[in-house]
C-alpha positions in Angstrom: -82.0 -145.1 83.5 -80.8 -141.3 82.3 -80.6 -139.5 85.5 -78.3 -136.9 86.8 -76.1 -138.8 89.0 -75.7 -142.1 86.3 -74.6 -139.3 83.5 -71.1 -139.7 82.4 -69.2 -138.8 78.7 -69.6 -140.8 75.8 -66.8 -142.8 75.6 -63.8 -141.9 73.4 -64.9 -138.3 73.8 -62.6 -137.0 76.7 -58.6 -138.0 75.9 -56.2 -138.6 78.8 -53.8 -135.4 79.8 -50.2 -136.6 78.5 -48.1 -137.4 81.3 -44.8 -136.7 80.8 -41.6 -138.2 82.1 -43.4 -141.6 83.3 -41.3 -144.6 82.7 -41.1 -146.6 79.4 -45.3 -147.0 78.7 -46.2 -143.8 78.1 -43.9 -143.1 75.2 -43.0 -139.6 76.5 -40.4 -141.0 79.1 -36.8 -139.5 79.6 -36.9 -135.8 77.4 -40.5 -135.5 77.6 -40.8 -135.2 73.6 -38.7 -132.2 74.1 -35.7 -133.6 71.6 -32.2 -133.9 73.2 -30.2 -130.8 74.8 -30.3 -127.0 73.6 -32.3 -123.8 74.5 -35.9 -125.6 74.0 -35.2 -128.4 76.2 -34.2 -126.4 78.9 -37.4 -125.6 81.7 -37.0 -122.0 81.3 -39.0 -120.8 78.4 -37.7 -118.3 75.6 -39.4 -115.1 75.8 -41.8 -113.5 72.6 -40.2 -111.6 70.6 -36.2 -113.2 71.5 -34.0 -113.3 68.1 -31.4 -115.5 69.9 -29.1 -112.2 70.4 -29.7 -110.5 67.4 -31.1 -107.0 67.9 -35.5 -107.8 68.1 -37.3 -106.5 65.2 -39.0 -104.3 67.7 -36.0 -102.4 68.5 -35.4 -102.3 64.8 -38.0 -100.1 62.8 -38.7 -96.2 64.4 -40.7 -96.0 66.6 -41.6 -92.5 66.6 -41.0 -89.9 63.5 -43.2 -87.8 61.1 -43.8 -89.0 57.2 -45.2 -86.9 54.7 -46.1 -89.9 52.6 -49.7 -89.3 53.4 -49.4 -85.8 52.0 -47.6 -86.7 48.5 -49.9 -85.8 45.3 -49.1 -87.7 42.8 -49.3 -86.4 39.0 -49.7 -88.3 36.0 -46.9 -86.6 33.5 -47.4 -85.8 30.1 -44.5 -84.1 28.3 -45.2 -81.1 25.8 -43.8 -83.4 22.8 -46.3 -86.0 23.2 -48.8 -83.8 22.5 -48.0 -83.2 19.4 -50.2 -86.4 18.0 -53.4 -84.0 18.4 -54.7 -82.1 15.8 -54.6 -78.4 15.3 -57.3 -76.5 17.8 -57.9 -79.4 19.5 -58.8 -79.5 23.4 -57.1 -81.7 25.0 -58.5 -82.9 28.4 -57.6 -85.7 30.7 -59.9 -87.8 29.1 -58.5 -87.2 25.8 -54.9 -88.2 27.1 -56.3 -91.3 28.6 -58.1 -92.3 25.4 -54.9 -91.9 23.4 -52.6 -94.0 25.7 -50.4 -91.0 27.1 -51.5 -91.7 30.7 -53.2 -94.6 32.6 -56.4 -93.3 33.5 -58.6 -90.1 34.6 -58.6 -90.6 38.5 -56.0 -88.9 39.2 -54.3 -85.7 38.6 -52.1 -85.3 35.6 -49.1 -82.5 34.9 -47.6 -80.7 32.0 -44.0 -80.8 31.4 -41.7 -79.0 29.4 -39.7 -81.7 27.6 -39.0 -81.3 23.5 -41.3 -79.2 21.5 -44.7 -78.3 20.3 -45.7 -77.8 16.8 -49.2 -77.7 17.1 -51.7 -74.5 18.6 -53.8 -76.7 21.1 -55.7 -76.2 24.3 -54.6 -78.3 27.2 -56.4 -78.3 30.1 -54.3 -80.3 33.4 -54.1 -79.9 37.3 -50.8 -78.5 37.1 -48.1 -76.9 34.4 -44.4 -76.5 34.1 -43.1 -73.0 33.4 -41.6 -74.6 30.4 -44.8 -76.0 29.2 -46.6 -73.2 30.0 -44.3 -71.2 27.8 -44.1 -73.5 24.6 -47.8 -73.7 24.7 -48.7 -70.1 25.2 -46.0 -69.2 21.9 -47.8 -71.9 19.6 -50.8 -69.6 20.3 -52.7 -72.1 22.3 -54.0 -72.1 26.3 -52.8 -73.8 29.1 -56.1 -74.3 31.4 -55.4 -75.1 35.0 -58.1 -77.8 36.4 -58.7 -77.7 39.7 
C-alpha cells in the first residue's frame, strides 16, 4: 500500500557516497584515487589562481591605467593618385569610392591623402583631408568638400 511512512527511492536511483581509504573492496583503498606522491596528493589543497611559482596572471596584466582606444576614429584612406580613375567633373563621394574598389565600404569615415598626383579637375567630398590633398586638388581646379 503507497503511504507515507512505506515510501522509499526507486531502486538504483540514489548511488552510495565513495568511501575512501577502506581496505581492498572498495577499490579506492591506500591513495584514495589520488595517484602516488606530489602537490595533489597532499591534504592541503592548491589555491585558485596558483601558477606553481610563476608570477599569477592576475598580478600580470594592469590593473589600473587609462586607454584612448575607445576614442580612436578610424579613416578609410584614399590617396590623391587613386583618384585619378574618375572622369573629368566628376563627384566623387564615398559611395563612389566604395563602388570602384578604393575602400571597403560606406560605414565609416574615409580620408584624403596627399600621395602622387592628380591629373584630373574632380570634386571629392570625404570626412577629412590632408593639406597635401587639399592642395593638389584645389590647383587641378576642383573642390575638396569636408563631410561631416
Amino acid at each position: 500500500m503507497n503511504e507515507l511512512k512505506n515510501l522509499s527511492p526507486r531502486p538504483g536511483s540514489q548511488k552510495d557516497r565513495k568511501r575512501l581509504g577502506r581496505g581492498p573492496g572498495s577499490g579506492l583503498g591506500k591513495t584514495a584515487g589520488r595517484g602516488v606522491k606530489g602537490q595533489k596528493a597532499r591534504t592541503s589543497k592548491v589555491r585558485p589562481g596558483y601558477e606553481g611559482g610563476q608570477t599569477p596572471l592576475i598580478k600580470r596584466i594592469p590593473i589600473r591605467g587609462f586607454s584612448n582606444a575607445r576614442f580612436h576614429v578610424s579613416y578609410s584612406l584614399v590617396n590623391v593618385v587613386d583618384l585619378n580613375e574618375f572622369a573629368p567633373g566628376t563627384v566623387v563621394t564615398p559611395e563612389l569610392l566604395a563602388e570602384s574598389g578604393l575602400i571597403r565600404n560606406t560605414v565609416g569615415l574615409v580620408k584624403i591623402l596627399g600621395t602622387g598626383d592628380l591629373g584630373v579637375k574632380l570634386t571629392v567630398q570625404a570626412h577629412k583631408f590632408s593639406k597635401g590633398a587639399e592642395d593638389k586638388i584645389k590647383a587641378k581646379g576642383g573642390v575638396a568638400e569636408v563631410l561631416s
